[in-house]
C-alpha positions as CSV (number, residue, x, y, z in Angstrom):
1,X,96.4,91.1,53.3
2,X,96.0,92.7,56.6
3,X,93.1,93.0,58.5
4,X,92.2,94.6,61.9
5,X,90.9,92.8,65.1
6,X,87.4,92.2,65.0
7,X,85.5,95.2,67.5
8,X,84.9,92.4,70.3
9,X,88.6,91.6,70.5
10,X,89.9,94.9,70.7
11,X,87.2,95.6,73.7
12,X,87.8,92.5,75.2
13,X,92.2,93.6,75.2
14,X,90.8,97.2,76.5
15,X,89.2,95.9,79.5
16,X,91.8,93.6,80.0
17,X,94.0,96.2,80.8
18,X,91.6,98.4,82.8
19,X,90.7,95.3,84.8
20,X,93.7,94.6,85.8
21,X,94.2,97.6,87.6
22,X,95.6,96.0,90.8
23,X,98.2,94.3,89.2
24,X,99.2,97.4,87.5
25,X,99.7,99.9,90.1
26,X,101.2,96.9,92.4
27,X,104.1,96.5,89.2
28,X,103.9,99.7,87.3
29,X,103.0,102.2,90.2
30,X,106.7,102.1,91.6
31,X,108.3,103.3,88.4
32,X,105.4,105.4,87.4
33,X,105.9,107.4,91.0
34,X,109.6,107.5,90.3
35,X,110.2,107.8,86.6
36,X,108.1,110.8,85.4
37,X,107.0,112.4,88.8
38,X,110.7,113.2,89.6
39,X,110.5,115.0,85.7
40,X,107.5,117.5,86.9
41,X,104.3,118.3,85.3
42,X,102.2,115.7,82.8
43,X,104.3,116.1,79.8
44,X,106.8,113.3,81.2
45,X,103.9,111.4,82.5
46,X,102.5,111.3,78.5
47,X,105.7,111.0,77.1
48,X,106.5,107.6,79.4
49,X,103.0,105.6,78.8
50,X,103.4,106.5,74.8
51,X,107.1,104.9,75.0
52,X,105.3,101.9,77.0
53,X,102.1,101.5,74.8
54,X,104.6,101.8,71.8
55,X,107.0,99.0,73.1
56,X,103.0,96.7,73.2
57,X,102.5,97.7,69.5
58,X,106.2,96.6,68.4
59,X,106.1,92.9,70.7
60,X,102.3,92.5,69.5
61,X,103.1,93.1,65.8
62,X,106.2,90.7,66.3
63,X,104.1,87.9,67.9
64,X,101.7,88.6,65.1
65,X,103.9,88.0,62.8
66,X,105.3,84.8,64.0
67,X,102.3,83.8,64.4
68,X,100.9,84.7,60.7
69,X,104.3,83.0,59.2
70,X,103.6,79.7,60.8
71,X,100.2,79.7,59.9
72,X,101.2,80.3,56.4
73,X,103.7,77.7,56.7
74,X,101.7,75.0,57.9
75,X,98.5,75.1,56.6
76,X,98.1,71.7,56.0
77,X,99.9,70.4,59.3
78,X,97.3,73.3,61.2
79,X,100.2,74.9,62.9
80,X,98.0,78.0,63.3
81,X,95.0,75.8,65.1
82,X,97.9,74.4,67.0
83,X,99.4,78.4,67.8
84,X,95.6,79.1,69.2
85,X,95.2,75.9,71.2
86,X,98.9,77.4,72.4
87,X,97.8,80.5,73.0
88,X,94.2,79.6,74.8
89,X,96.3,76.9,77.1
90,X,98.5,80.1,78.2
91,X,95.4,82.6,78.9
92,X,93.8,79.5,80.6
93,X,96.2,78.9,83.4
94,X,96.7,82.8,83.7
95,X,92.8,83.3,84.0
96,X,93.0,80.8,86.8
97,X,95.8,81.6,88.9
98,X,94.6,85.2,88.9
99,X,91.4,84.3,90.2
100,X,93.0,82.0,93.2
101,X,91.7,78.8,91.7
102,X,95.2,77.2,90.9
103,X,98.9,78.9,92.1
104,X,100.5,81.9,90.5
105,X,103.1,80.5,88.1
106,X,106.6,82.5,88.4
107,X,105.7,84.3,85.1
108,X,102.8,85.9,86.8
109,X,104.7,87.2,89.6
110,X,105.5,90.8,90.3
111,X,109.1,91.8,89.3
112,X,110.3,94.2,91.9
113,X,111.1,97.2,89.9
114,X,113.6,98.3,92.8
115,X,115.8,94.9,92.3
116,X,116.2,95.4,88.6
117,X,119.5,96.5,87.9
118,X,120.6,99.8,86.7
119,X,117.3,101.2,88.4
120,X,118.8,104.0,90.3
121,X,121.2,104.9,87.7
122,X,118.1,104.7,85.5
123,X,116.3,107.2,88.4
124,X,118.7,109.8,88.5
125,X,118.8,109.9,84.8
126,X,114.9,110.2,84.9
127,X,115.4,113.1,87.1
128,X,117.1,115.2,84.7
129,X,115.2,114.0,81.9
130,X,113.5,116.2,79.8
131,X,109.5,115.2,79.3
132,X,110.5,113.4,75.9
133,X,112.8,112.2,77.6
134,X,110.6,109.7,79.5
135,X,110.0,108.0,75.8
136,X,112.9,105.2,76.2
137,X,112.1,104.9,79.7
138,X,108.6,103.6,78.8
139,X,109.3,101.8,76.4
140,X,111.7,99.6,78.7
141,X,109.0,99.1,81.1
142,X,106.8,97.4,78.1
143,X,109.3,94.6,78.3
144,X,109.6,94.1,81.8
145,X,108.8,90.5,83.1
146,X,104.9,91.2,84.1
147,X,101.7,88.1,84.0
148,X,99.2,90.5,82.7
149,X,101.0,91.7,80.1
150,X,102.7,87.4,79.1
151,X,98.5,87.6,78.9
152,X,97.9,90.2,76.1
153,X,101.0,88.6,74.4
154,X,99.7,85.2,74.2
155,X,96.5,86.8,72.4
156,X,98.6,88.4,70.2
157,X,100.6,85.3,68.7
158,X,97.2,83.8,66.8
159,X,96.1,87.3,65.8
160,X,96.9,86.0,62.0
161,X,99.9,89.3,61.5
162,X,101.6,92.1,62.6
163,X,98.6,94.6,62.3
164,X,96.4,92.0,63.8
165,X,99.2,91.6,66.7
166,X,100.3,95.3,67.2
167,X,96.5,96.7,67.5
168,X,95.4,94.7,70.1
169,X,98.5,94.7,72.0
170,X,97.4,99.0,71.8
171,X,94.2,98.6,72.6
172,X,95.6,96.7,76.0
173,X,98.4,99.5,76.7
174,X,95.2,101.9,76.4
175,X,93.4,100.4,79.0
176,X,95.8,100.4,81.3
177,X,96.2,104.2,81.3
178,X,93.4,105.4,83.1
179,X,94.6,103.8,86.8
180,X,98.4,104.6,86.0
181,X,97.3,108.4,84.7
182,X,95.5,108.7,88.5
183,X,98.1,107.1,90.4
184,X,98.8,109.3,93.3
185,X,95.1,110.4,93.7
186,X,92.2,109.5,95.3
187,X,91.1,107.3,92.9
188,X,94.1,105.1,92.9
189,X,93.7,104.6,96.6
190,X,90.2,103.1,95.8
191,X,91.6,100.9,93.2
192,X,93.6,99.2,95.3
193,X,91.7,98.9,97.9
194,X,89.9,96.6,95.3
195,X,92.7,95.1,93.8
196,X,90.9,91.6,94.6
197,X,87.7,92.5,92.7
198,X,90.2,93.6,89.5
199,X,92.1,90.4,89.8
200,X,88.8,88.5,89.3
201,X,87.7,90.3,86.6
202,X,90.7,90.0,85.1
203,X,91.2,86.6,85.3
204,X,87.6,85.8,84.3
205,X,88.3,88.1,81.0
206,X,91.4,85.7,80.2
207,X,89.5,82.3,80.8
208,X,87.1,83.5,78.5
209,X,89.4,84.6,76.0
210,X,90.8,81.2,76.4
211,X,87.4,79.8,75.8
212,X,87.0,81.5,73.0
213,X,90.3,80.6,71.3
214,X,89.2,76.9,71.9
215,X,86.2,77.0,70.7
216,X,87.8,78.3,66.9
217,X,90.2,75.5,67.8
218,X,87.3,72.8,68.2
219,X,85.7,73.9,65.2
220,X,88.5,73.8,63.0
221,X,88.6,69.7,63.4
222,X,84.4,69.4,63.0
C-alpha cells in the first residue's frame, strides 16, 4: 500500500528546489527566456513549468518504483538499506561539491542548453507554438542532464514507491517555480547576485538529507 512522504520530506524537496535558485536560472533561465517568452503572454510560461514539473512526477514515481521492487525483493539481503546508503552517498558528494568543499563531479555541471542539439529547430518551433504548446517542451527540459535535479532523483529512489517517488519529485519542481516564474525581473537580478548564498543552502539541505538517510541506514543494523 501506498503512502505519501512524511510532511518533513516534502518541505525539505520544496526548499530544495527554491534554494537552489542559482543553479536554476544559470541552467533553466536560457530556455525559459527562449522557450515561452518568444510564445507571448503567461499562458506558455504555465503551460512549460507544468510539462517540466510533470516530466519530475513521472522519473520520481519511476525511481520509486525501482526502488520499492528491490526492496520487496530483497528484504532479507536489505537491498532497500543498501538503495538508502546508495542514495545518501549520492546527496553526500552533491551536498559537498555544491558548497565548494570537494570538486563539482561532471554530473553536476551545467549543460549548455545552446549546444544541445536540435535547440534552434526546437526555438523556432517554440515560436509558433501555441501556449499548450509549451507542454512537451517542458517536459523535455525535466530530463535534461542537471546536478540539482540527479539530487532530487537520488531521494526519490528509497522513497519505498511510485507515489512516494513521484510526490516529492513535485514538491521539488514546485520550489523551483517561484525564481523561474520571475526570471526577467528585478527579483531574478537579486537572485543571482546571490547565487553563492543559494548554492550553500542548497548544498547544506543535501548533506543533511544525506545524513538523514544514514542515520535510517545505521539504525536498521542496531
Amino acid at each position: 500500500m501506498a503512502y505519501l512522504p512524511a510532511f518533513p520530506d516534502l518541505v525539505a524537496m520544496a526548499l530544495l528546489g527554491l534554494f537552489g535558485v542559482g543553479h536554476c536560472l544559470g541552467m533553466c533561465g536560457p530556455l525559459v527566456v527562449a522557450f515561452p517568452s518568444r510564445a507571448g503572454g503567461i499562458s506558455p510560461h504555465l503551460w512549460y513549468h507544468l510539462g517540466r514539473m510533470a516530466m519530475y512526477g513521472v522519473v520520481g514515481a519511476l525511481l520509486g518504483s525501482i526502488g520499492g521492487l528491490i526492496g520487496d525483493l530483497g528484504k532479507v539481503a536489505h537491498l532497500q538499506v543498501a538503495l538508502g546508503a546508495v542514495a545518501a552517498a549520492f546527496l553526500l558528494l552533491f551536498g559537498l561539491s555544491r558548497i565548494g568543499l570537494i570538486p563539482e563531479p561532471t554530473l553536476m555541471l551545467a549543460a549548455n542548453p545552446t549546444a544541445i542539439p536540435g535547440f534552434r529547430a526546437a526555438r523556432v518551433a517554440a515560436g509558433r507554438a501555441t501556449g499548450a504548446g509549451m507542454l512537451p517542451m517542458g517536459m523535455v527540459n525535466g530530463l535534461l542532464p542537471c546536478g540539482l535535479s540527479y539530487a532530487a532523483f537520488a531521494r526519490a529512489l528509497p522513497a519505498g514507491g511510485a507515489v512516494e517517488g513521484g510526490v516529492l519529485l513535485l514538491a521539488f519542481g514546485i520550489g523551483t517555480l517561484p525564481a523561474l516564474l520571475l526570471l526577467g525581473t528585478a527579483a531574478a537580478s537579486f537572485l543571482r547576485r546571490h547565487r553563492s548564498l543559494s548554492d550553500i543552502l542548497s548544498g547544506v539541505l543535501m548533506i543533511g538529507m544525506a545524513l538523514d538517510l544514514g542515520a535510517d541506514v545505521i539504525q536498521a543494523f542496531f
